[in-house]
Backbone as JSON Lines, residues from 0, in Angstrom:
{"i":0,"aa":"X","n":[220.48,109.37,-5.4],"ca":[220.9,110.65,-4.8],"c":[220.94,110.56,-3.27]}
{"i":1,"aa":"X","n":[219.92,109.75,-2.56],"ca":[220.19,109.46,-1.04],"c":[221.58,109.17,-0.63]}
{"i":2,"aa":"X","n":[221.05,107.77,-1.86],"ca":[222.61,107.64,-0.85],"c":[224.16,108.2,-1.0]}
{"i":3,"aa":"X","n":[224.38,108.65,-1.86],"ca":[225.44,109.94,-2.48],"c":[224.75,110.63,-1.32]}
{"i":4,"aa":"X","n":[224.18,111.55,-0.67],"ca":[224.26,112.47,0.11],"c":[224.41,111.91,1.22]}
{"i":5,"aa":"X","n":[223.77,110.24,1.64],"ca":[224.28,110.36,2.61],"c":[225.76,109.56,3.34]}
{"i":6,"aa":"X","n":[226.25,109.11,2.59],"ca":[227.8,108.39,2.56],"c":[228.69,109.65,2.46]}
{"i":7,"aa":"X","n":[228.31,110.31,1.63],"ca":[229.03,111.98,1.5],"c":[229.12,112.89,3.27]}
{"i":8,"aa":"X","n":[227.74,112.86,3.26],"ca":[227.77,113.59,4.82],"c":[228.35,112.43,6.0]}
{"i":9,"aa":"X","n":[228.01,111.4,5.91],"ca":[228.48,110.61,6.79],"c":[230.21,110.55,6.62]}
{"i":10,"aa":"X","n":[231.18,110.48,5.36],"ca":[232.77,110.34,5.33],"c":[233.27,112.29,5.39]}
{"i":11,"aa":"X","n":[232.2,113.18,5.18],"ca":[232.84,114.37,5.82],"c":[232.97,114.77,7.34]}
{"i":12,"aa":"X","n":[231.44,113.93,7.89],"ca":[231.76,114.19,9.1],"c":[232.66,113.39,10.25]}
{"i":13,"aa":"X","n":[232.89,112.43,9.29],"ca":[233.79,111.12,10.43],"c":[235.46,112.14,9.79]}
{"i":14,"aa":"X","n":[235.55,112.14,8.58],"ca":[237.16,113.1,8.19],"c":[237.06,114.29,9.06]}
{"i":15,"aa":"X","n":[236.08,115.2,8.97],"ca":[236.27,116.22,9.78],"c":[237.24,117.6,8.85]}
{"i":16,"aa":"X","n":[236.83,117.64,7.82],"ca":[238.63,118.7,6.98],"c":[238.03,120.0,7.62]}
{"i":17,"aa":"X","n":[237.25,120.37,8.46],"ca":[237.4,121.88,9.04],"c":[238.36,121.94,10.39]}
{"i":18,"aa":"X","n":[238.21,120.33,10.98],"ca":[238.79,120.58,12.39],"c":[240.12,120.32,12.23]}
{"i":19,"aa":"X","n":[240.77,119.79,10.65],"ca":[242.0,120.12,10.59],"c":[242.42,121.59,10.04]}
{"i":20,"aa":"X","n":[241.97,122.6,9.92],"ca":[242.46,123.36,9.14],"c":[243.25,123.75,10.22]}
{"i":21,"aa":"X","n":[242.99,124.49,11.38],"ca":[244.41,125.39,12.13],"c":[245.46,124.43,11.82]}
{"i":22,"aa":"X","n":[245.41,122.78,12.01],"ca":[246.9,122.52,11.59],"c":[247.53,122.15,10.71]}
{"i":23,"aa":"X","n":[246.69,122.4,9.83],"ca":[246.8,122.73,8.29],"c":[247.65,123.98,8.01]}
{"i":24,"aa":"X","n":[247.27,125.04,8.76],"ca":[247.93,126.82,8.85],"c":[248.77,126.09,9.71]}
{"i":25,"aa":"X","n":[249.25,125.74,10.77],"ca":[250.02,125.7,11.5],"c":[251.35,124.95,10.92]}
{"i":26,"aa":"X","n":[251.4,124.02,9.73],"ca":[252.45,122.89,9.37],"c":[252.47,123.66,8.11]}
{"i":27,"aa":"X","n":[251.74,124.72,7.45],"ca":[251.72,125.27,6.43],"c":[252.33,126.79,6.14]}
{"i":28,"aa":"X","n":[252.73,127.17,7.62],"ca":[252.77,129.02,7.94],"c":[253.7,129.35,6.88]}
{"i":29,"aa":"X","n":[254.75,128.66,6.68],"ca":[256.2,128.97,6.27],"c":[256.16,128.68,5.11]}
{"i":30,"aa":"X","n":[254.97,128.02,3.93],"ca":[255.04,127.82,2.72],"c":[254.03,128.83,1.98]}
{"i":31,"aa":"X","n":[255.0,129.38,0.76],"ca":[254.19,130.08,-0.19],"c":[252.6,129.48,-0.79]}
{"i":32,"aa":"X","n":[252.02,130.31,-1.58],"ca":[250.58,130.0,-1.82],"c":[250.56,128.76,-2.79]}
{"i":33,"aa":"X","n":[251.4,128.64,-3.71],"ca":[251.53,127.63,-5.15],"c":[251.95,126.66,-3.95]}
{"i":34,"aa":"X","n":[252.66,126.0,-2.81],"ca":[253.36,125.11,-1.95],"c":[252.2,124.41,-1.27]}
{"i":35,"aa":"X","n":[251.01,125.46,-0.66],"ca":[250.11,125.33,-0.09],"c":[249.07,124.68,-1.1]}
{"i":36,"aa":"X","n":[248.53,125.08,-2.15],"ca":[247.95,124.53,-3.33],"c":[248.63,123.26,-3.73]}
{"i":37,"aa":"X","n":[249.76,123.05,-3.95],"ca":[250.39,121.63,-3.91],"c":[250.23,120.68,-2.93]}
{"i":38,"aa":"X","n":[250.27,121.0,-1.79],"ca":[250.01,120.23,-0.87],"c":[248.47,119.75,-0.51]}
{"i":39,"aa":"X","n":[247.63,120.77,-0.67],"ca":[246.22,120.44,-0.22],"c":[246.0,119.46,-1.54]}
{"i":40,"aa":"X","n":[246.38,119.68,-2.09],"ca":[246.06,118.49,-4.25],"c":[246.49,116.88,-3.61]}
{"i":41,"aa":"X","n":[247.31,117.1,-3.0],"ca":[248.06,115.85,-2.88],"c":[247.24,115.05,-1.61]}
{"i":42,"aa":"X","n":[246.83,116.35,-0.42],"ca":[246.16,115.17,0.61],"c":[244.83,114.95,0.07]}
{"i":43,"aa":"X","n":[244.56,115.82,-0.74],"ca":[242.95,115.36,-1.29],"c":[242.92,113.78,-2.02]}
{"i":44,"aa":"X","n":[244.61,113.61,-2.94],"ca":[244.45,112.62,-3.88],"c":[245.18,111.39,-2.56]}
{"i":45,"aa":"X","n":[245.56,112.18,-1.87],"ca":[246.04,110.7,-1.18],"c":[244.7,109.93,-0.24]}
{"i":46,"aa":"X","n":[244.3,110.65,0.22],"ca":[242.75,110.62,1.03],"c":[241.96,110.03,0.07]}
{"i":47,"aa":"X","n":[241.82,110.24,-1.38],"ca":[241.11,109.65,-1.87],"c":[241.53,107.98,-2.68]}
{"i":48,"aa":"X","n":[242.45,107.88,-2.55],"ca":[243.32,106.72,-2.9],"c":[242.93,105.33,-1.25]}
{"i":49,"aa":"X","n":[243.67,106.26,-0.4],"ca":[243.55,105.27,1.58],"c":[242.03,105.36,1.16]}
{"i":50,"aa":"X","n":[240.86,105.8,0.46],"ca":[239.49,105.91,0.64],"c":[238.92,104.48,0.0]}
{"i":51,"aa":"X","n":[239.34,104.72,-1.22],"ca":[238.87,103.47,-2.25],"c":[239.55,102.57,-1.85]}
{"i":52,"aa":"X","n":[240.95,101.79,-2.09],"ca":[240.84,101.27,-1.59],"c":[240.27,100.49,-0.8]}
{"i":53,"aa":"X","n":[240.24,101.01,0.85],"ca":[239.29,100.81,1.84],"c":[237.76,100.06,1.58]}
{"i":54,"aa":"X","n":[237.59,100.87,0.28],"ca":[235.94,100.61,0.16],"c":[236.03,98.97,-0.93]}
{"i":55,"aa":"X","n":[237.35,99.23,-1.59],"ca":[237.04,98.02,-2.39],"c":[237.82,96.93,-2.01]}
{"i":56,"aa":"X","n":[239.22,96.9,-1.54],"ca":[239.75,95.64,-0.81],"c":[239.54,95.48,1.1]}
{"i":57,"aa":"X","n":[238.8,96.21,2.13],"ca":[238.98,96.54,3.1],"c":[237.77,95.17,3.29]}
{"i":58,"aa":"X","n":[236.73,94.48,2.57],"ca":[236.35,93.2,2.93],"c":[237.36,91.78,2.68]}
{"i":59,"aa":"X","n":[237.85,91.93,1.77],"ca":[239.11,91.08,2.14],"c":[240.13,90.77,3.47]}
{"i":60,"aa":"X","n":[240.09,91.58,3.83],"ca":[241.12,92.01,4.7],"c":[240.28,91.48,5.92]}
{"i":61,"aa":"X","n":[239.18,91.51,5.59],"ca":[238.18,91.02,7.45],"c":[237.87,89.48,6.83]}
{"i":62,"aa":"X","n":[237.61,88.88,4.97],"ca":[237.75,87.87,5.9],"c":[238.83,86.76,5.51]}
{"i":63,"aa":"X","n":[239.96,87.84,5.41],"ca":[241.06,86.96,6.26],"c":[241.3,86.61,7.0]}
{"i":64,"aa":"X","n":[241.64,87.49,8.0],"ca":[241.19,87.54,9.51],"c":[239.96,87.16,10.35]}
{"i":65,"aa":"X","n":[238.83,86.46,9.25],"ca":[237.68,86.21,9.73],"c":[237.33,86.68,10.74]}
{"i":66,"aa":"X","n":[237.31,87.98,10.29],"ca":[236.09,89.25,10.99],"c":[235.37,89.7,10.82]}
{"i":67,"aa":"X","n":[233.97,89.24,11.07],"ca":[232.54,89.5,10.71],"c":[232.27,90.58,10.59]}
{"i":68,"aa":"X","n":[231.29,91.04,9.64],"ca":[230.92,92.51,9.45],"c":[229.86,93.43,10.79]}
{"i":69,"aa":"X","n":[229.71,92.42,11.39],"ca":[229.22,92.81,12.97],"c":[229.8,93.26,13.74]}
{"i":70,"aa":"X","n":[230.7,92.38,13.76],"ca":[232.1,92.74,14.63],"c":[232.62,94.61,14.34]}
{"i":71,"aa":"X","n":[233.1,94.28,12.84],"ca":[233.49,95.28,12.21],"c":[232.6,96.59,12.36]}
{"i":72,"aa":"X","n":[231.45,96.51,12.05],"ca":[230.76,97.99,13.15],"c":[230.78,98.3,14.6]}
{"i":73,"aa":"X","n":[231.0,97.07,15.49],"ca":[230.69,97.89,16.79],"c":[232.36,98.09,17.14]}
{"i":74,"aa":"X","n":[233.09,97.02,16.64],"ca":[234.73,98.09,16.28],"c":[235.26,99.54,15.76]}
{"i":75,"aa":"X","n":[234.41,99.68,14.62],"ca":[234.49,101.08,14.31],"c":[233.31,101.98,14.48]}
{"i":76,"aa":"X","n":[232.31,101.46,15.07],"ca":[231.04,102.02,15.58],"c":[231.91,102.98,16.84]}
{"i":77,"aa":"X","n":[232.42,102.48,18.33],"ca":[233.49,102.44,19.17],"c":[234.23,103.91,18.58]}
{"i":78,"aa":"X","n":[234.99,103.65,17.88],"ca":[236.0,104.59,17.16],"c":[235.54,105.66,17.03]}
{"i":79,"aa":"X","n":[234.09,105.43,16.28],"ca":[233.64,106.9,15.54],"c":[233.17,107.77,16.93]}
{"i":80,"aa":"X","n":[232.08,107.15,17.77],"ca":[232.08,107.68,18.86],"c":[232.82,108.42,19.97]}
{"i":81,"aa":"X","n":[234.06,107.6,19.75],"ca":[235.26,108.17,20.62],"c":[235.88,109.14,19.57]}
{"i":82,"aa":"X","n":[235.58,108.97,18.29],"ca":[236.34,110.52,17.65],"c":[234.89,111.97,17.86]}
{"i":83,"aa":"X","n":[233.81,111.54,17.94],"ca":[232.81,112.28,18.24],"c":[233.07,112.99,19.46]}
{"i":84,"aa":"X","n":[233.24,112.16,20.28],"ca":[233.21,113.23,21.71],"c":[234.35,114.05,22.27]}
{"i":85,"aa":"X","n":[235.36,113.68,21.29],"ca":[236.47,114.47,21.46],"c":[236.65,115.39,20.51]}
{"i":86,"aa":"X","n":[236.0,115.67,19.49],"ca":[235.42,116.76,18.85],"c":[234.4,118.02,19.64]}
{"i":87,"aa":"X","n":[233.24,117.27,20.09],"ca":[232.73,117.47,21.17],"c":[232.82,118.3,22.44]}
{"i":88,"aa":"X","n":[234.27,117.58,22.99],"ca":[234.72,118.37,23.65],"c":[235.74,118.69,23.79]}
{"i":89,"aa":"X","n":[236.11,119.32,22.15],"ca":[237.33,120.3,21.99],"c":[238.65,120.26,22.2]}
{"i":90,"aa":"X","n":[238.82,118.37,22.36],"ca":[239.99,117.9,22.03],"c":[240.95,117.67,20.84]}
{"i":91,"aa":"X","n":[239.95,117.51,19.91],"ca":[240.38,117.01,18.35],"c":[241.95,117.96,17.86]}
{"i":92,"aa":"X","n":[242.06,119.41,18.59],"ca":[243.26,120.13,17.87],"c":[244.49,119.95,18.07]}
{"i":93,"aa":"X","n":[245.12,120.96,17.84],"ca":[246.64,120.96,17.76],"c":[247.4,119.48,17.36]}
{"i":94,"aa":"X","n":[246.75,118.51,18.06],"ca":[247.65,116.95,17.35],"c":[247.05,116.11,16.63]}
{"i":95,"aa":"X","n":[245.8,115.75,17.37],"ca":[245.01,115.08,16.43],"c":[245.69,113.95,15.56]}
{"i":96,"aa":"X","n":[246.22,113.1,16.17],"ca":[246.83,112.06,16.06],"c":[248.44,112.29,15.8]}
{"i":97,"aa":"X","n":[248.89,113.04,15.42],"ca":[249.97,113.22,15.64],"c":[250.68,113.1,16.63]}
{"i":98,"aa":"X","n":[251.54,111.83,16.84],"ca":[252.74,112.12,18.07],"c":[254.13,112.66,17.95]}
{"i":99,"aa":"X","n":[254.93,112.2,19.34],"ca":[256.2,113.51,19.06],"c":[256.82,112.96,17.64]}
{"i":100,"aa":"X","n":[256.98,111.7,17.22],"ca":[257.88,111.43,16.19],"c":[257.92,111.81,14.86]}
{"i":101,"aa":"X","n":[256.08,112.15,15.23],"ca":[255.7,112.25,13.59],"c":[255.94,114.12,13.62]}
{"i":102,"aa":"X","n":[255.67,114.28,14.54],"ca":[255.62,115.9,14.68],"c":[257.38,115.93,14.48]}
{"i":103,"aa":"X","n":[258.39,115.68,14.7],"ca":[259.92,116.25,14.5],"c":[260.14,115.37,12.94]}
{"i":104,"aa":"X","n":[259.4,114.52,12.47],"ca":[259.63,114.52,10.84],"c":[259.17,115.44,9.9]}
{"i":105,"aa":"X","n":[257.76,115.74,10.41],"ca":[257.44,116.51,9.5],"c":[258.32,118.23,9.66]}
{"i":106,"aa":"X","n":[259.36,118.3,10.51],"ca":[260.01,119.44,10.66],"c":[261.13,118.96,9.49]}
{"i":107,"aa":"X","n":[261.21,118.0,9.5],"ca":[262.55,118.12,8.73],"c":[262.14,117.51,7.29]}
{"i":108,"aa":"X","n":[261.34,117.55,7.02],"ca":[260.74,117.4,5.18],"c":[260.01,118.27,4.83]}
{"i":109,"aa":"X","n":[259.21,118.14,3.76],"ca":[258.83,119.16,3.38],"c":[257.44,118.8,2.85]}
{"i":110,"aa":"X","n":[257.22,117.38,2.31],"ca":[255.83,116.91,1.88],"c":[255.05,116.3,2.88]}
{"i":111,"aa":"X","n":[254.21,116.3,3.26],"ca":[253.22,116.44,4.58],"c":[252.01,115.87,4.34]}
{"i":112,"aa":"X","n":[251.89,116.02,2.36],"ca":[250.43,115.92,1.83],"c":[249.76,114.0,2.8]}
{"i":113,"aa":"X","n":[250.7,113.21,2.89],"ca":[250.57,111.68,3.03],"c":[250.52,111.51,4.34]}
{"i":114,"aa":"X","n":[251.3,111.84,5.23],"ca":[251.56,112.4,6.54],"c":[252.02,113.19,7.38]}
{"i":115,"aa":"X","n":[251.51,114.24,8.0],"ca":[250.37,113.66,8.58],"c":[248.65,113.69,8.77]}
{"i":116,"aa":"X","n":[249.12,114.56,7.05],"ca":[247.63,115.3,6.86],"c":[246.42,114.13,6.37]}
{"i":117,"aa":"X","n":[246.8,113.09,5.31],"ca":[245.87,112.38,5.13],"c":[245.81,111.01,6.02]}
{"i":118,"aa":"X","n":[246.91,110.86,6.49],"ca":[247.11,109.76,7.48],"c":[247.99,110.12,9.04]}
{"i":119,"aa":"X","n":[247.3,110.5,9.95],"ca":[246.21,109.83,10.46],"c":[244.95,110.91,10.38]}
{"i":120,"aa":"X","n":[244.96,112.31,10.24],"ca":[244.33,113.48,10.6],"c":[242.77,113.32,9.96]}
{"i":121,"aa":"X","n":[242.9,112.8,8.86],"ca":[241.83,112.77,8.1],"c":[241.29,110.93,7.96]}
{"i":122,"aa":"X","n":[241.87,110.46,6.94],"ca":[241.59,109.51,6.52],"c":[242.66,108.22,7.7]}
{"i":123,"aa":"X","n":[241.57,108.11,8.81],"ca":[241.88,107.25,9.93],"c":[240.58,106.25,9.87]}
{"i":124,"aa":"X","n":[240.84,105.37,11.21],"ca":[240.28,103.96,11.41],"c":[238.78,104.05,11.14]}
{"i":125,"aa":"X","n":[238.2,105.11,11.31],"ca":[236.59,105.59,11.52],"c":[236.36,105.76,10.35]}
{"i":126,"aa":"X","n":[237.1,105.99,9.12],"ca":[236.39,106.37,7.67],"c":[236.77,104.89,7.06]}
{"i":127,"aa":"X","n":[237.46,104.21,7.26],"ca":[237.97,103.22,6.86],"c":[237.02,102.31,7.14]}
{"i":128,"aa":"X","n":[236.71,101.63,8.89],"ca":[235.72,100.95,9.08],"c":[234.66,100.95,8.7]}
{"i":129,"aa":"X","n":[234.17,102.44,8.51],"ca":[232.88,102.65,8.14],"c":[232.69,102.26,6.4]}
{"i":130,"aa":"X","n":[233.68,102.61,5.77],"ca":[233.61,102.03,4.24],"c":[233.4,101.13,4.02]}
{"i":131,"aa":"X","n":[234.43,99.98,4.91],"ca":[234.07,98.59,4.69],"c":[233.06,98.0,5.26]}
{"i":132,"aa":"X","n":[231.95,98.64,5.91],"ca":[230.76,98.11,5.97],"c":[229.69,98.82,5.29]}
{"i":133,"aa":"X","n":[230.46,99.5,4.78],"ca":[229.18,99.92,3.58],"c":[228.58,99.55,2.8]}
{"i":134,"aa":"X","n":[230.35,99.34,2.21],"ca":[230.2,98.1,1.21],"c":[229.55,97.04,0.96]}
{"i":135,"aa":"X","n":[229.82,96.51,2.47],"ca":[229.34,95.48,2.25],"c":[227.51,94.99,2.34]}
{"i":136,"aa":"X","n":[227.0,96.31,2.48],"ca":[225.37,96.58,2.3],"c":[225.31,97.32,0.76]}
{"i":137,"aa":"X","n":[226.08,97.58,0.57],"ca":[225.66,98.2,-1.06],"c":[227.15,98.05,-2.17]}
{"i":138,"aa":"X","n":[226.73,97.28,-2.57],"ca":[227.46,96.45,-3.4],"c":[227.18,96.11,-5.05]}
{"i":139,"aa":"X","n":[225.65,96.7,-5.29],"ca":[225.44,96.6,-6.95],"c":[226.73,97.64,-7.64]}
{"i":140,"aa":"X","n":[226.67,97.44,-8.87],"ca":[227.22,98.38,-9.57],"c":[226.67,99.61,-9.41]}
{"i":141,"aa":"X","n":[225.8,100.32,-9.74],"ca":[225.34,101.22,-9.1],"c":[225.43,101.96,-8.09]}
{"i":142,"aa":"X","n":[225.51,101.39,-6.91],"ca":[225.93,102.07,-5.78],"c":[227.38,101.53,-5.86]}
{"i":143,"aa":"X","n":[228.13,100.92,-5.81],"ca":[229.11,101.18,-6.06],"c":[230.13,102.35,-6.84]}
{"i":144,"aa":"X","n":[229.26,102.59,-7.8],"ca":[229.31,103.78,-8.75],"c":[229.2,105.24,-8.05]}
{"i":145,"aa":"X","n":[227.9,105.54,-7.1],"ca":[227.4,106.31,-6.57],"c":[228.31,106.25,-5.6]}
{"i":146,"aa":"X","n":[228.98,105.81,-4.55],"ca":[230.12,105.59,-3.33],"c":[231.21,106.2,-3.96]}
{"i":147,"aa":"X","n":[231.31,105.71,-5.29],"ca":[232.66,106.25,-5.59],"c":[232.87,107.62,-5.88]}
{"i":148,"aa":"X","n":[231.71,107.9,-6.78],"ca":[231.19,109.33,-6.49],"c":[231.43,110.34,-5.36]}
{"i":149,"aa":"X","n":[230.52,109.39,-4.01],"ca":[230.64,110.17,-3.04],"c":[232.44,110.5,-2.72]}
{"i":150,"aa":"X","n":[232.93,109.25,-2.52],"ca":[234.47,109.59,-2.37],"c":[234.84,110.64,-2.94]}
{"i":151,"aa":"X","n":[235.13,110.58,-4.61],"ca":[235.36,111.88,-5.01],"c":[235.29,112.93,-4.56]}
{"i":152,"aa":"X","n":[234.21,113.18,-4.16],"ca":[233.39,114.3,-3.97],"c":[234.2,114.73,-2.37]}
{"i":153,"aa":"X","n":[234.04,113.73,-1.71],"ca":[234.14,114.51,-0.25],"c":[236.1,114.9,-0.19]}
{"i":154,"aa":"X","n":[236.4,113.69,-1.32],"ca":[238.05,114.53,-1.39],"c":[238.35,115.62,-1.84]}
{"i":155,"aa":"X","n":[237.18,115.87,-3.08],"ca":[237.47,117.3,-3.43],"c":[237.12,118.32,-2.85]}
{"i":156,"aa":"X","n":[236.15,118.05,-2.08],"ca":[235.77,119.35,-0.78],"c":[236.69,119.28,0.5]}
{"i":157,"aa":"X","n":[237.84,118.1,0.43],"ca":[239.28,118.41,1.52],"c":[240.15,119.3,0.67]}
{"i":158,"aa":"X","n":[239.72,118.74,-0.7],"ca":[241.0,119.97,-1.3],"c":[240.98,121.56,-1.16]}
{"i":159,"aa":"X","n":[239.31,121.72,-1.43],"ca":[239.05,123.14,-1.17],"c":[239.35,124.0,-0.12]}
{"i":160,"aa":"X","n":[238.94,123.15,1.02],"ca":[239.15,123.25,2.52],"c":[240.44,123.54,2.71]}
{"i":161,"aa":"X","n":[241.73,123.08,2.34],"ca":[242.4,122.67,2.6],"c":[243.68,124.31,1.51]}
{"i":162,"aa":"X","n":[242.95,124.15,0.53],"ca":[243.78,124.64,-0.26],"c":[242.97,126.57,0.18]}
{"i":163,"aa":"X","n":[241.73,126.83,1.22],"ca":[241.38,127.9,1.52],"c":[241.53,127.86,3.04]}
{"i":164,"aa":"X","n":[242.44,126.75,3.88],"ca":[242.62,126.88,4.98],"c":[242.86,128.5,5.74]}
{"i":165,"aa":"X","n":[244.17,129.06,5.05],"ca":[244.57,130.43,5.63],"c":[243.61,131.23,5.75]}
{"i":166,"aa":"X","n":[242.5,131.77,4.81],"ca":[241.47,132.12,4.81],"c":[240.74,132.01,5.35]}
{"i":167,"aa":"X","n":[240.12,130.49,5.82],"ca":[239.07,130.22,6.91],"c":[239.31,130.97,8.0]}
{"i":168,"aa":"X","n":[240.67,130.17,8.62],"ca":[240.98,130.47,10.1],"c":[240.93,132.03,10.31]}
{"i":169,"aa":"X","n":[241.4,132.87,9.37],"ca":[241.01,134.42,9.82],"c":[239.89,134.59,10.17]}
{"i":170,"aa":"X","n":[238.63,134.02,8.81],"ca":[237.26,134.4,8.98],"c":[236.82,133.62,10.19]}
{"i":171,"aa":"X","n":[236.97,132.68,10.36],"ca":[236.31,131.93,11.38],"c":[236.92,131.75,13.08]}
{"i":172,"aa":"X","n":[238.33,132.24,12.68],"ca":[238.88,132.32,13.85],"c":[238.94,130.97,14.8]}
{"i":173,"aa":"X","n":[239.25,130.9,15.67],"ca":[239.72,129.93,16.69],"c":[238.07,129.23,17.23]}
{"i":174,"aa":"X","n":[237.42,130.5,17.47],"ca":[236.11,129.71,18.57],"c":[235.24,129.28,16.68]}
{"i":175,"aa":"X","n":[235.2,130.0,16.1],"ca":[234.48,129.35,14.9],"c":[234.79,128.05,14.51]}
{"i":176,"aa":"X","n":[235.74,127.94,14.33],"ca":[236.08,126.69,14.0],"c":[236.01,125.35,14.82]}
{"i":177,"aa":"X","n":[236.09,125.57,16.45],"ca":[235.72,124.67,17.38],"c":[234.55,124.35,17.26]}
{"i":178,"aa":"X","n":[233.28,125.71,17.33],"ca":[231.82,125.74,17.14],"c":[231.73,124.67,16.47]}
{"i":179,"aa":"X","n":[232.14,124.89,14.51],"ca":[231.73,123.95,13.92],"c":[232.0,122.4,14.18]}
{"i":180,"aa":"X","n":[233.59,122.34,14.51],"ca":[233.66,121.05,14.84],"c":[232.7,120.07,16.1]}
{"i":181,"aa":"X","n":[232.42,120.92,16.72],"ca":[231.61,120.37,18.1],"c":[230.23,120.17,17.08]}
{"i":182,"aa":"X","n":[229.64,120.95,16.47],"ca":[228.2,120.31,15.99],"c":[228.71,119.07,14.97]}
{"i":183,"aa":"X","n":[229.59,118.79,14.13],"ca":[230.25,117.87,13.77],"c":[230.21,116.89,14.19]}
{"i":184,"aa":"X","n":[230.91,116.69,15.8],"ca":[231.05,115.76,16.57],"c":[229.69,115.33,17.11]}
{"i":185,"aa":"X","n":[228.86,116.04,17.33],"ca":[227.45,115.54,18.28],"c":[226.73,114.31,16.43]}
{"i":186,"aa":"X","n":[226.75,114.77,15.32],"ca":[226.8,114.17,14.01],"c":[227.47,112.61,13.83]}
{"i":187,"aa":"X","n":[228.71,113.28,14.4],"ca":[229.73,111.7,13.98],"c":[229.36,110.74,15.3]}
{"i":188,"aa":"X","n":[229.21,111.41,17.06],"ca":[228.67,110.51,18.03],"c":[227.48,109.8,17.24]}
{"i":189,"aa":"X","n":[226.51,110.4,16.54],"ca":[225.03,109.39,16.44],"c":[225.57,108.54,14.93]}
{"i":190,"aa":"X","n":[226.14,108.77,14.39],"ca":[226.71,107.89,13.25],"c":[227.22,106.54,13.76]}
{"i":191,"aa":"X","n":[228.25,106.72,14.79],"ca":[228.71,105.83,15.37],"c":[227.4,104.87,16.31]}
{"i":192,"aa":"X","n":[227.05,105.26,16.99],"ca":[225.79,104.8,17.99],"c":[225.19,103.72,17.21]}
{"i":193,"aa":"X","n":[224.16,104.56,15.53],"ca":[223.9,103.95,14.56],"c":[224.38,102.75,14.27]}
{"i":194,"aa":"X","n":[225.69,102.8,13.8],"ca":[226.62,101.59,13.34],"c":[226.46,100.27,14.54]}
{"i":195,"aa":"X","n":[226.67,100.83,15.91],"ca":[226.67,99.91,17.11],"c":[225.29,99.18,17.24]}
{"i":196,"aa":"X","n":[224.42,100.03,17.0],"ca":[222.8,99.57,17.15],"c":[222.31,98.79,15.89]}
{"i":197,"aa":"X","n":[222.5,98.96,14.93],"ca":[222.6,98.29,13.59],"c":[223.79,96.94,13.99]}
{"i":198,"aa":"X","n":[224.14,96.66,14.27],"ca":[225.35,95.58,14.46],"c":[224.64,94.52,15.4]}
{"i":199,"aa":"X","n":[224.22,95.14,16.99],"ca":[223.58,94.63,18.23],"c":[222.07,94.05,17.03]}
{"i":200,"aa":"X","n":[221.55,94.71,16.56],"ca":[220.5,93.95,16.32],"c":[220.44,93.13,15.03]}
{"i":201,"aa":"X","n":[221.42,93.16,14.2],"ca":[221.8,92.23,13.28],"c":[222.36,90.95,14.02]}
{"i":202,"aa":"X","n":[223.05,90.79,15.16],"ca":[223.39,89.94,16.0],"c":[221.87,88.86,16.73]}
{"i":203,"aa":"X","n":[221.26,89.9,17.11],"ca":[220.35,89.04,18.0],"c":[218.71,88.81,16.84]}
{"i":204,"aa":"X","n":[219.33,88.93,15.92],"ca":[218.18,88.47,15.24],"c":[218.78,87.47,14.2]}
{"i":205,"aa":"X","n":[220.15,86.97,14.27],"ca":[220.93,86.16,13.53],"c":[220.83,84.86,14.86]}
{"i":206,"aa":"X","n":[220.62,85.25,16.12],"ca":[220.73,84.09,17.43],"c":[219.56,83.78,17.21]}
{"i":207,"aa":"X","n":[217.81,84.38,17.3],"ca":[216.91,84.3,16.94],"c":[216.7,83.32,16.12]}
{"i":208,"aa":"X","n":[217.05,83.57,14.77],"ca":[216.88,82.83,14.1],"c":[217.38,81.22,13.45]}
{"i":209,"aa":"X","n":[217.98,81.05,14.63],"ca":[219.23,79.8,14.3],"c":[217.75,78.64,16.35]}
């Protein structure tokens, strides 16, 4: 149960699905309620697809590239931090990775669920990195089992989020929703830190010992 709660709190707070909701309402204004329910289904299942993945081929991929799992935290250790403090300080909205190109496609289509809602907004470099070093510390069947769990889980609480966006933003309004994201961010800064400090001393006790 630890660790299900805490891989769960750790991939909600690096995704962040509250500090997307205004642009969730905002790419969503013009679609009926069944459109909106379709769409939040789809970034939940696509988010949870870029998730696994991640968690089960994303060590391959480093050591192809023979990139140490050291490496690989204070790389996305880096990331998470820099998505922390711009949560923090109340940068994270309106684009949030979105640039102009992606912003004049999504005007002229209509499915959004893939991009740019689960890629880059949500399921970016910081949930990704962080999976693949999860992994690679918990790796029985069991926790493997339990991870996958957590995945589930934190996609189906983007769906909720996502599919009660319009709703939030009334109740919570503009400064509510920053509020939360900023205690969020001070969360995802020490996650990241973690990862960096866990990495630095897996390093110098690997020199140590040689």
């Amino acid at each position: 149960m630890e660790l299900f709660i805490y891989l769960f709190a750790a991939l909600f707070s690096v995704l962040n699905p509250i500090g997307t909701v205004p642009i969730f309402v905002g790419l969503t204004q013009h679609d009926d309620k069944k459109e909106r329910s379709r769409i939040s289904l789809w970034t939940a299942i696509d988010v949870f697809i870029i998730l696994i993945i991640s968690f089960f081929i994303g060590q391959y991929v480093l050591t192809f590239f023979g990139i140490s799992i050291d490496a690989l935290r204070i790389a996305g250790g880096l990331i998470i931090v820099s998505s922390g403090f711009n949560l923090l300080s109340g940068n994270f909205s309106k684009k949030r990775g979105i640039n102009k190109k992606v912003e004049n496609d999504v005007q002229t289509r209509n499915d959004i669920a893939l991009t740019p809602l689960a890629i880059p907004m949500l399921a970016g470099p910081g949930s990704i990195s962080l999976l693949i070093a999860f992994h690679q510390e918990h790796h029985s069947n069991l926790e493997i089992g339990i991870s996958t769990l957590a995945i589930l889980a934190v996609s189906f609480s983007i769906f909720l989020i996502m599919r009660s966006a319009h709703y939030l933003a009334k109740i919570l309004g503009a400064s509510g929703i920053v509020a939360i994201s900023r205690i969020v961010g001070f969360i995802v800064i020490a996650i990241g830190i973690q990862y960096i400090v866990s990495a630095i001393i897996s390093i110098v006790k690997g020199n140590l010992m040689q």
